[in-house]
C-alpha positions as CSV (number, residue, x, y, z in Angstrom):
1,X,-24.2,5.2,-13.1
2,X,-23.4,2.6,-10.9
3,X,-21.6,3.6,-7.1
4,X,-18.6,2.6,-8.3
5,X,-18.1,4.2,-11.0
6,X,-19.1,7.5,-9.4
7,X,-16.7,6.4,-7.1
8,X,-13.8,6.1,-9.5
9,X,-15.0,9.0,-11.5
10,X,-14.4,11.2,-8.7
11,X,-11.4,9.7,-8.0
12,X,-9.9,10.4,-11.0
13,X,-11.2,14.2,-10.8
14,X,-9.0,14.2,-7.4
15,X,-6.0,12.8,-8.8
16,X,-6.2,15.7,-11.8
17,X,-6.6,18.0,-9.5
18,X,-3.3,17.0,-7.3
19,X,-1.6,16.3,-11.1
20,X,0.8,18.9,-11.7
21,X,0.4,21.0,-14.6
22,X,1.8,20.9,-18.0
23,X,3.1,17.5,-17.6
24,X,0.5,15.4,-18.0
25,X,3.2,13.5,-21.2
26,X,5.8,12.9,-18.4
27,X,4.4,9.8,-16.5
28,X,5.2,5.8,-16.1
29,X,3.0,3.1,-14.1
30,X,2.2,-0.7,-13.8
31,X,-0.3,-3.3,-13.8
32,X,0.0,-6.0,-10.8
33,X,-1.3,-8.9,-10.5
34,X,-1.5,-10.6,-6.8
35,X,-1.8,-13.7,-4.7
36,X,-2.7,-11.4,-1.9
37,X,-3.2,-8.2,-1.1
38,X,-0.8,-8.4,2.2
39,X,-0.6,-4.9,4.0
40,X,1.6,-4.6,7.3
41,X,1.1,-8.2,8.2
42,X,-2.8,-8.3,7.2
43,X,-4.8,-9.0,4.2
44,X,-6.9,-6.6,2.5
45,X,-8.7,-9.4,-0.1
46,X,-9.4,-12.5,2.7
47,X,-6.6,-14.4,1.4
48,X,-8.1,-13.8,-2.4
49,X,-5.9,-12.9,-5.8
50,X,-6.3,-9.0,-6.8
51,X,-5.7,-6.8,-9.7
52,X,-3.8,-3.2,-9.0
53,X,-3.0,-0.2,-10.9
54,X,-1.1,2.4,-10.6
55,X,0.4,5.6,-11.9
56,X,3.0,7.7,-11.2
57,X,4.9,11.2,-12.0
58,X,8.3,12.5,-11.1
59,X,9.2,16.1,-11.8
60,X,12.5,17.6,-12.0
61,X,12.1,19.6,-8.9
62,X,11.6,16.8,-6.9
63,X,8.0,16.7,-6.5
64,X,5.8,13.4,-7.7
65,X,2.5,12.4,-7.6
66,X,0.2,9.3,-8.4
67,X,-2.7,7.5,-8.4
68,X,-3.2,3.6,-7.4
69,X,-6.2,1.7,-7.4
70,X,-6.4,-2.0,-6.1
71,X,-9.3,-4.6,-5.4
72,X,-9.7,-5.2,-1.7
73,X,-11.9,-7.7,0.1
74,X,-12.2,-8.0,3.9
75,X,-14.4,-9.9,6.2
76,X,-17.7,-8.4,5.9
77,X,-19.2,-9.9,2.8
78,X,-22.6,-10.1,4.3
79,X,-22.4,-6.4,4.5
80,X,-24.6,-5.4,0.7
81,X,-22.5,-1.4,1.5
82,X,-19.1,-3.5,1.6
83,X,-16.1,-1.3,-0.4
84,X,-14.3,-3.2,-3.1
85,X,-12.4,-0.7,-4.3
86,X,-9.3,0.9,-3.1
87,X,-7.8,4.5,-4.9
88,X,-5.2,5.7,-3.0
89,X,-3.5,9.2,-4.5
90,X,-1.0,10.5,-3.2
91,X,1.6,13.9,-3.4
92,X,5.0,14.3,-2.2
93,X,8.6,16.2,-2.8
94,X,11.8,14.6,-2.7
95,X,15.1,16.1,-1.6
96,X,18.8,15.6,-2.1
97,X,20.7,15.2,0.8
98,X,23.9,14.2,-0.8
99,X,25.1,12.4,-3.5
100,X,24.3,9.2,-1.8
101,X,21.0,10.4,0.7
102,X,17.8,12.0,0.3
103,X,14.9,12.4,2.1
104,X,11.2,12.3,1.2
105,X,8.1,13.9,2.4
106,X,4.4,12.4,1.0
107,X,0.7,12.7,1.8
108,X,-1.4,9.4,0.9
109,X,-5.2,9.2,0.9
110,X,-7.0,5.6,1.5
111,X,-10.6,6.2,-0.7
112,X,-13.0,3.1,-0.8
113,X,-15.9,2.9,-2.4
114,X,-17.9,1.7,0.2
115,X,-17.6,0.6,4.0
116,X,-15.5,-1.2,5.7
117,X,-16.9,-3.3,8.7
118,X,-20.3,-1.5,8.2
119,X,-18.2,1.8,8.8
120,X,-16.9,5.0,6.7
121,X,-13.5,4.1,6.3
122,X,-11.6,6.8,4.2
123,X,-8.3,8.2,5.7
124,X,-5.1,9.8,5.4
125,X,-1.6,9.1,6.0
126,X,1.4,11.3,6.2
127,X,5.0,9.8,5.4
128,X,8.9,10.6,6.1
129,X,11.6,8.9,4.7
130,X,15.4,8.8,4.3
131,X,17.0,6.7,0.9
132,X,20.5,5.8,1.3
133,X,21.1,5.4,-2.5
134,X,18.7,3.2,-4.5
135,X,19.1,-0.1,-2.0
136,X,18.4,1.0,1.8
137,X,15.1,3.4,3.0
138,X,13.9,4.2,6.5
139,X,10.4,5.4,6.2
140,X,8.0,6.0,9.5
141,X,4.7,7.3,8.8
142,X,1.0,8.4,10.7
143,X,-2.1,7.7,9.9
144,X,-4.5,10.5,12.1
145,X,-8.1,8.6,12.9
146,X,-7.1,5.5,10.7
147,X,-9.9,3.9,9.0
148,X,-12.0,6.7,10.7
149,X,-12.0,4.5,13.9
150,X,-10.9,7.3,16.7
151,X,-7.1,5.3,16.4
152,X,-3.9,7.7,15.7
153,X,-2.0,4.6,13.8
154,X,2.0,4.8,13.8
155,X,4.3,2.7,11.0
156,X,7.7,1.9,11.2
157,X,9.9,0.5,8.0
158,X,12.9,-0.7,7.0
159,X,13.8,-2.3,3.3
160,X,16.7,-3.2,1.9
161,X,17.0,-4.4,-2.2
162,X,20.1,-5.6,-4.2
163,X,20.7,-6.3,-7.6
164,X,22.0,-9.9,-7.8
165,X,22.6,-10.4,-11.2
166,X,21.6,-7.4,-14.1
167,X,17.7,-8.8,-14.1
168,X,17.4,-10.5,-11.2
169,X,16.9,-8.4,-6.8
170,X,17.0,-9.6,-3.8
171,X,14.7,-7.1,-1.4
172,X,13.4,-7.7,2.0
173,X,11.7,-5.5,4.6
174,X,10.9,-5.1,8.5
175,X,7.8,-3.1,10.0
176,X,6.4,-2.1,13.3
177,X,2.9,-1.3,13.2
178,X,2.2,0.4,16.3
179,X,-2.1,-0.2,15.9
180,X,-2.7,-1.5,18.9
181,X,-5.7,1.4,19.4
182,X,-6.9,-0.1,15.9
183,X,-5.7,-4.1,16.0
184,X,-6.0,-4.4,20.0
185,X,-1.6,-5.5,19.4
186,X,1.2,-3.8,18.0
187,X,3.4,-5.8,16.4
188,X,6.6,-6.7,13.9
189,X,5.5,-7.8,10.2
190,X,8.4,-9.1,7.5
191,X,9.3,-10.2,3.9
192,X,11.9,-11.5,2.0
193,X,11.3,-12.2,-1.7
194,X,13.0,-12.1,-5.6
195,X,12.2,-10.3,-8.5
196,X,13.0,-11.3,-11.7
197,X,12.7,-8.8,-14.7
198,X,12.3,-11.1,-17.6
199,X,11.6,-7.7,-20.5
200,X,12.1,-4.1,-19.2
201,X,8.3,-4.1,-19.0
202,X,7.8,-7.9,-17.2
203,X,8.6,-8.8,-13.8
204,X,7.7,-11.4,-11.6
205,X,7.8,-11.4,-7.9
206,X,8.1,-14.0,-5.1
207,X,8.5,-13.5,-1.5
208,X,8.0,-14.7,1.7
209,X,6.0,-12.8,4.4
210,X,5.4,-13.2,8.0
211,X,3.9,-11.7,11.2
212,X,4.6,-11.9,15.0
213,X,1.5,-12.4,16.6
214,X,0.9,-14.9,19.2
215,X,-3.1,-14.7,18.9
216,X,-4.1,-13.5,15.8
217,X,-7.9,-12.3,15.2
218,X,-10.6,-14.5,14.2
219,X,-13.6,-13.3,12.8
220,X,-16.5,-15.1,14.9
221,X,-14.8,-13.2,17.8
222,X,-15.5,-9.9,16.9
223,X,-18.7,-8.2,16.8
224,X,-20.2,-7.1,12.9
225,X,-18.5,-3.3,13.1
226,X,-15.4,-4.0,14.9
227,X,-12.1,-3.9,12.1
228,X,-10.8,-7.1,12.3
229,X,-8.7,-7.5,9.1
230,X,-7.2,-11.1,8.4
231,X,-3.6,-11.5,9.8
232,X,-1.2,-13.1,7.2
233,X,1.9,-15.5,9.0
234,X,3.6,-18.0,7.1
235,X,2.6,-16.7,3.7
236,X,4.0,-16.9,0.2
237,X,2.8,-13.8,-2.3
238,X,3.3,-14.0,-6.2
239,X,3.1,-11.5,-8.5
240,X,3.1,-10.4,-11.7
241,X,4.2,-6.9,-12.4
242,X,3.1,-5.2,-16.2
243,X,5.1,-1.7,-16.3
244,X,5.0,1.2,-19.1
């Protein structure tokens, strides 16, 4: 058995083990397919399309759990130990404020199945957030010793969506990624984009994304194990979204 798939194998044991019982009929998730793989400003594929999956379950009490696992690609392709592969599961309870608010409470796990920048990379990251009905969250979020770097990383969101015709949503979102022990910066990241659900299991995505940097890394100025992901500015991302 390849490293991979021991990799994903044991994944898969984790996410069982998070999986609450009994349920295992109750559960939805999608298949994306990406220009980019665009996370808080930076690329985690070099600029390169990606596949993603993920899966999800809600319980009536308000607890929900799931499992995503994406292709990822970053600037240390001379590196033979390189990850390629992203699972991320994750566990969290959701709770009614009001008829129009709730608030949410989530652990995330980033699992690769290899290093990153010659490096261990696997980390956690621990999320608030407030809904104000289905069209406005807050969410801030920290991520303890991110990428196993010695860097407490902090994440600030706001995203807004709204249904302009019965198949067609306007969403948009702002961020502050407060990295600068990670990145050397900390700094605002943004999108604006439409999705159009053509059949209740097709959509398609389009959207604009930016980031404010005024010097944005560069890979020959880094030595082999410093993180140096690929900052994304004046992008366009595509996708195509395959939900059951």
């Amino acid at each position: 058995m390849t490293s991979t798939s021991t990799f994903l194998l044991r994944a898969a044991c984790l996410f069982l083990a998070i999986w609450p019982q009994g349920v295992l009929a109750e559960w939805h998730g999608d298949l994306k397919f990406l220009t980019d793989y665009i996370y808080r400003g930076y690329s985690k594929s070099r600029g390169h399309p990606v596949a993603q999956a993920h899966v999800d379950y809600q319980g009536n009490a308000g607890w929900f759990a799931g499992l995503g696992v994406s292709q990822v690609r970053f600037d240390d392709q001379i590196d033979r130990e390189r990850a390629e592969i992203e699972v991320t599961p994750y566990l969290g309870w959701s709770l009614p404020l009001s008829s129009d608010w709730r608030a949410e409470f989530s652990v995330s796990g980033y699992l690769y199945d290899g290093k990153i920048f010659g490096r261990n990379p696997d980390y956690a990251e621990i999320y608030a957030s407030l809904h104000y009905r289905d069209w406005l969250s807050v969410r801030a979020s920290i991520a303890p010793d991110a990428y196993q770097r010695g860097a407490d990383v902090l994440n600030y969101e706001l995203s807004y969506r709204r249904d302009l015709w019965d198949n067609l949503q306007f969403s948009s979102g702002l961020g502050y990624h407060q990295a600068g022990a990670l990145l050397g910066h900390d700094y605002f990241y943004w999108n604006a984009g439409l999705s159009w659900f053509a059949t209740s299991y097709l959509a398609i995505d389009l959207r604009y994304v930016d980031v404010d940097l005024s010097s944005p890394h560069e890979a020959e100025d880094h030595p082999p194990d410093q993180f140096y992901p690929r900052q994304q500015d004046h992008n366009y991302l595509f996708s195509i979204i395959l939900g059951f």
